[in-house]
C-alpha positions in Angstrom: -0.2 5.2 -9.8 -3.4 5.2 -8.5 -5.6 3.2 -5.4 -9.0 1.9 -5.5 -10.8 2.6 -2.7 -13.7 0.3 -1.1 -16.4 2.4 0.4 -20.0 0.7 1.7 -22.7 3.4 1.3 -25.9 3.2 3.0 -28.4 4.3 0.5 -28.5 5.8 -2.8 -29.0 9.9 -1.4 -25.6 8.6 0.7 -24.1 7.9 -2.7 -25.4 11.2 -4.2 -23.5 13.6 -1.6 -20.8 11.3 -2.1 -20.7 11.8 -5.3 -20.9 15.5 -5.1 -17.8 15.5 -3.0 -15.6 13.5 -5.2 -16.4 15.6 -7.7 -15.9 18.6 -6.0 -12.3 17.1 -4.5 -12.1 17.0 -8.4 -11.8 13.2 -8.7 -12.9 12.9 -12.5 -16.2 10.7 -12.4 -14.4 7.9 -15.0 -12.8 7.1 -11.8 -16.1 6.6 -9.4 -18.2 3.7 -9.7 -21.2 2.8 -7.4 -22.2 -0.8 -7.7 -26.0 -2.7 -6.2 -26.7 -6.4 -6.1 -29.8 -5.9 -8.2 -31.6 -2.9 -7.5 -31.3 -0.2 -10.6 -29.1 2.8 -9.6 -30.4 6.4 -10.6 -28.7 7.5 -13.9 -26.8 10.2 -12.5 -24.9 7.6 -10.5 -21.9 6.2 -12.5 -22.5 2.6 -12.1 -19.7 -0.2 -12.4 -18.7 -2.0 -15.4 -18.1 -5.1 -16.6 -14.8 -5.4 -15.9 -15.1 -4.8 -12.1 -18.2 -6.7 -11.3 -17.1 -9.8 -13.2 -13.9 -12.4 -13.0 -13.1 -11.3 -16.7 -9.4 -9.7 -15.8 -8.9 -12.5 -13.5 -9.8 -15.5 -15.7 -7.9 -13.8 -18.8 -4.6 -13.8 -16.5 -5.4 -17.0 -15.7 -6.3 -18.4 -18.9 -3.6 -16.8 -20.5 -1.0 -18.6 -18.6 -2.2 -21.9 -18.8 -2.6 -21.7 -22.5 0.8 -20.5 -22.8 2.3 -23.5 -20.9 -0.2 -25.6 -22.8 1.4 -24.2 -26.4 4.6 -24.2 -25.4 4.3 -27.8 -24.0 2.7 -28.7 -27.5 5.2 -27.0 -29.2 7.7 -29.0 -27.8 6.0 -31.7 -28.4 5.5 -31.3 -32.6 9.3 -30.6 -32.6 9.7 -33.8 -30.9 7.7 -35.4 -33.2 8.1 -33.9 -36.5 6.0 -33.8 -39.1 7.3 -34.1 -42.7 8.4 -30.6 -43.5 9.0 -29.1 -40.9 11.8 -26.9 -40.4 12.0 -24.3 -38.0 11.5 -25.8 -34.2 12.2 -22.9 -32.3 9.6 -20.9 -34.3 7.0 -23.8 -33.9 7.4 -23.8 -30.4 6.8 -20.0 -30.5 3.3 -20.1 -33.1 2.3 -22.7 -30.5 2.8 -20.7 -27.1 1.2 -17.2 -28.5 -1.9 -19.2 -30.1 -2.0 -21.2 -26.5 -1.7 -17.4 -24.7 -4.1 -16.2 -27.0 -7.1 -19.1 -26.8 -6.8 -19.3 -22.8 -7.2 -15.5 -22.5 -10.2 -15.5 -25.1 -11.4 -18.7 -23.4 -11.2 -18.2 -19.4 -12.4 -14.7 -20.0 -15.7 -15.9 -21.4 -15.9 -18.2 -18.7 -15.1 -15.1 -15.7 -17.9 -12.9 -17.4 -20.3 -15.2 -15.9 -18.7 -15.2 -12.4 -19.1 -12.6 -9.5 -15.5 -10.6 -8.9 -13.7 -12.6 -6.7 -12.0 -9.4 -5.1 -15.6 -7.8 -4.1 -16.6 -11.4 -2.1 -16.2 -9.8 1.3 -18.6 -7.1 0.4 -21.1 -9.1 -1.2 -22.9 -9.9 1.8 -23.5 -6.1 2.6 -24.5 -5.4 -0.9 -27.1 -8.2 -1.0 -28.8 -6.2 2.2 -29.4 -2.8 0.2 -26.0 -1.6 0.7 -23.9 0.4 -2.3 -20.4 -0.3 -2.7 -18.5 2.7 -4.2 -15.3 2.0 -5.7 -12.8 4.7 -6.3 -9.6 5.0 -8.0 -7.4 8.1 -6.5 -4.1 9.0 -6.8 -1.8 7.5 -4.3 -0.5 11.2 -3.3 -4.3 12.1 -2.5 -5.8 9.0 -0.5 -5.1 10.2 2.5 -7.3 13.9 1.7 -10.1 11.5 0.5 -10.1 9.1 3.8 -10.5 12.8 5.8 -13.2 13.8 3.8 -15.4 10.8 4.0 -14.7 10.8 7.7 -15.2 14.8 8.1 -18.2 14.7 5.5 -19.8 11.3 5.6 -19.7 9.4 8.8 -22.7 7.1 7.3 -19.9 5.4 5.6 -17.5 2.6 5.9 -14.4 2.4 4.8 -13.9 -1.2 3.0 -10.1 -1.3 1.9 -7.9 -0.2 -0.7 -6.3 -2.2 -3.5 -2.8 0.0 -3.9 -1.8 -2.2 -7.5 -4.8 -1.3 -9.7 -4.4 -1.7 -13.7 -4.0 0.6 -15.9 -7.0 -0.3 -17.2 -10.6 -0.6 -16.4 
């Protein structure tokens, strides 16, 4: 399982060095992410993706609950009352809930893809004076060797927080 790491970066030859040592503590760079309120990073910086500067995981969960509660609830409702033809109610109830799952997730993800990432809004005030966020995902077993080495190597830094339940994905 692995932890994402919250580091704010002074300036983008900070984020360089940084870099370098990650790599170096052979932390593959899928797993490194440097992320500006504007202001274009170098290419050689791996910069962060849609997924983490948005609300689109967030909104999905949320949407995809709702809708399921919605589907089943009209689900219930149709078997309540039937059209003519109708045979199977426990089936109808089920079409209703994955088609309510599926449109919420689809739906409240468009809508998070225009919001900020509700888990970055205590950094977003350092970011919008020049700082760089780096965001790291380490193995559990190796967070502690990665705290020492920013604190060791790159006093410049501060340590932002760690998220221990990250997704498999993004």
């Amino acid at each position: 399982m692995r932890h994402r790491l919250y580091y704010l970066l002074p300036d983008v030859e900070s984020s360089r060095q940084v870099l370098n040592d990650l790599l170096l503590a052979r932390i593959e760079q899928r797993y490194i992410h440097f992320m500006t309120s504007g202001q274009e990073l170098p290419p050689d910086l791996p910069q962060a993706n849609l997924l983490q500067k948005t609300d689109v995981v967030h909104g999905a969960e949320s949407g995809m609950l709702v809708g399921g509660a919605l589907g089943i609830a009209l689900g219930i409702i149709i078997v309540l009352y039937p059209f003519d033809g109708l045979t199977s109610q426990a089936a109808i109830v089920l079409i209703a809930a994955v088609a309510g799952v599926l449109f919420g997730g689809w739906s409240a993800a468009m809508m998070g893809v225009a919001l900020p990432n509700t888990r970055l809004k205590m950094f977003y005030s350092d970011i919008d004076h020049g700082k760089i966020l780096l965001i790291v995902d380490v193995p559990a077993r190796r967070i502690r060797e990665i705290e020492e080495l920013f604190s060791r190597r790159h006093p410049e830094t501060r340590f932002g927080g760690e998220e221990p339940n990250i997704p498999a994905f993004p």
